[in-house]
C-alpha positions as CSV (number, residue, x, y, z in Angstrom):
1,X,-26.8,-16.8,-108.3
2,X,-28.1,-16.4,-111.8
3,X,-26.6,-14.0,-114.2
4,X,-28.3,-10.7,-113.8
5,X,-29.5,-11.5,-110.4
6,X,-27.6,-9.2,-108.2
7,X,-28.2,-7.6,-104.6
8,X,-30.7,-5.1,-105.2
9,X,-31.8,-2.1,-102.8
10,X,-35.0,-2.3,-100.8
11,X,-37.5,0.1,-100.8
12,X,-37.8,1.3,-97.4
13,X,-41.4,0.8,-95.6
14,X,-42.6,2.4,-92.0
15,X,-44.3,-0.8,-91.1
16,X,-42.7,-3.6,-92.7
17,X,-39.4,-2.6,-91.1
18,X,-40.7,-1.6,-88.1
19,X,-41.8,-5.1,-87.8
20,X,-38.5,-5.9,-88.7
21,X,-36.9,-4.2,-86.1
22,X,-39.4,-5.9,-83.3
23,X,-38.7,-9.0,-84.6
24,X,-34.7,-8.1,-85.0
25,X,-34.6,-9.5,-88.5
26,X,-32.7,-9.1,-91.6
27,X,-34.7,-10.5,-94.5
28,X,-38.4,-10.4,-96.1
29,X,-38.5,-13.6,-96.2
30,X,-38.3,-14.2,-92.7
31,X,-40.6,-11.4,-92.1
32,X,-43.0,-13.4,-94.9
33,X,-43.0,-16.2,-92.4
34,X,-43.7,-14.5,-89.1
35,X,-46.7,-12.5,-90.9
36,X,-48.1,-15.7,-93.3
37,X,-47.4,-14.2,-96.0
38,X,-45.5,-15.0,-99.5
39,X,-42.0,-13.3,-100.1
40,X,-44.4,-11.7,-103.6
41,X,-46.9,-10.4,-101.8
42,X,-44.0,-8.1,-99.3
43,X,-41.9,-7.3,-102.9
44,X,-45.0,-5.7,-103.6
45,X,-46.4,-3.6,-100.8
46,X,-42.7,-2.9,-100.5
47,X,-42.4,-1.7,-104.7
48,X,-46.0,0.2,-104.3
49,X,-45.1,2.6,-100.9
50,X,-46.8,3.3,-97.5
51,X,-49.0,5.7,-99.2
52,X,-50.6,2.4,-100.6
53,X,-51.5,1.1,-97.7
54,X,-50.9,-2.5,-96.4
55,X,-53.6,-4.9,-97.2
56,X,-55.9,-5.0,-94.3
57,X,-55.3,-9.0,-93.2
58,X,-51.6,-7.9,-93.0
59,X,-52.4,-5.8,-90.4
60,X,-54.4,-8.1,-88.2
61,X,-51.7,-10.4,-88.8
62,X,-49.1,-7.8,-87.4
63,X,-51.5,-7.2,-84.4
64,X,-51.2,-10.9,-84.1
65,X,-47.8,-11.3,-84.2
66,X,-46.6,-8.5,-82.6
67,X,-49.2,-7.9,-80.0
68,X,-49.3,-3.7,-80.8
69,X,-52.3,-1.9,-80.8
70,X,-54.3,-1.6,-84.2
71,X,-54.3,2.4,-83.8
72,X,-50.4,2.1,-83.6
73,X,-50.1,0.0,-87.2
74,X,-52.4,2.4,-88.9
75,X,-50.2,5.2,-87.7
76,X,-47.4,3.5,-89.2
77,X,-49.3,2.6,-92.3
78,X,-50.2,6.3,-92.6
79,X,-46.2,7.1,-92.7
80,X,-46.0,8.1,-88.8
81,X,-48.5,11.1,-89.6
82,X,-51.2,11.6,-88.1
């Protein structure tokens, strides 16, 4: 590991670790992988909050993956309120 490059806290996230949990995971990047995503692209929905939203093709990709309904994603996306 590079000097400066530490463990750092994640930012909690209703739907990326929800997916997590289904998926009984531990990292993003795996995560990255189930969802064909790039390890970036989580950092930032991650960084910018549920309030921002998850980019639409992340959640037909979740629908895919995980076979949930959309209705149950966006409830997820919208923090679990509703």
């Amino acid at each position: 590991m590079k000097k400066g490059q530490g463990k750092r806290e994640v930012v909690p996230h209703v739907v990326l670790d929800s997916v997590k949990s289904y998926f009984k995971i531990d990292s993003d990047r795996e995560l990255s992988k189930i969802l064909g995503v790039l390890p970036s692209g989580i950092s930032k929905v991650r960084k910018k909050g549920s309030a921002n939203g998850v980019p639409a093709e992340w959640i037909i990709a979740i629908h895919k993956a995980t076979n949930w309904p959309i209705a149950r994603i966006e409830f997820l996306c919208a923090g679990g309120k509703k």
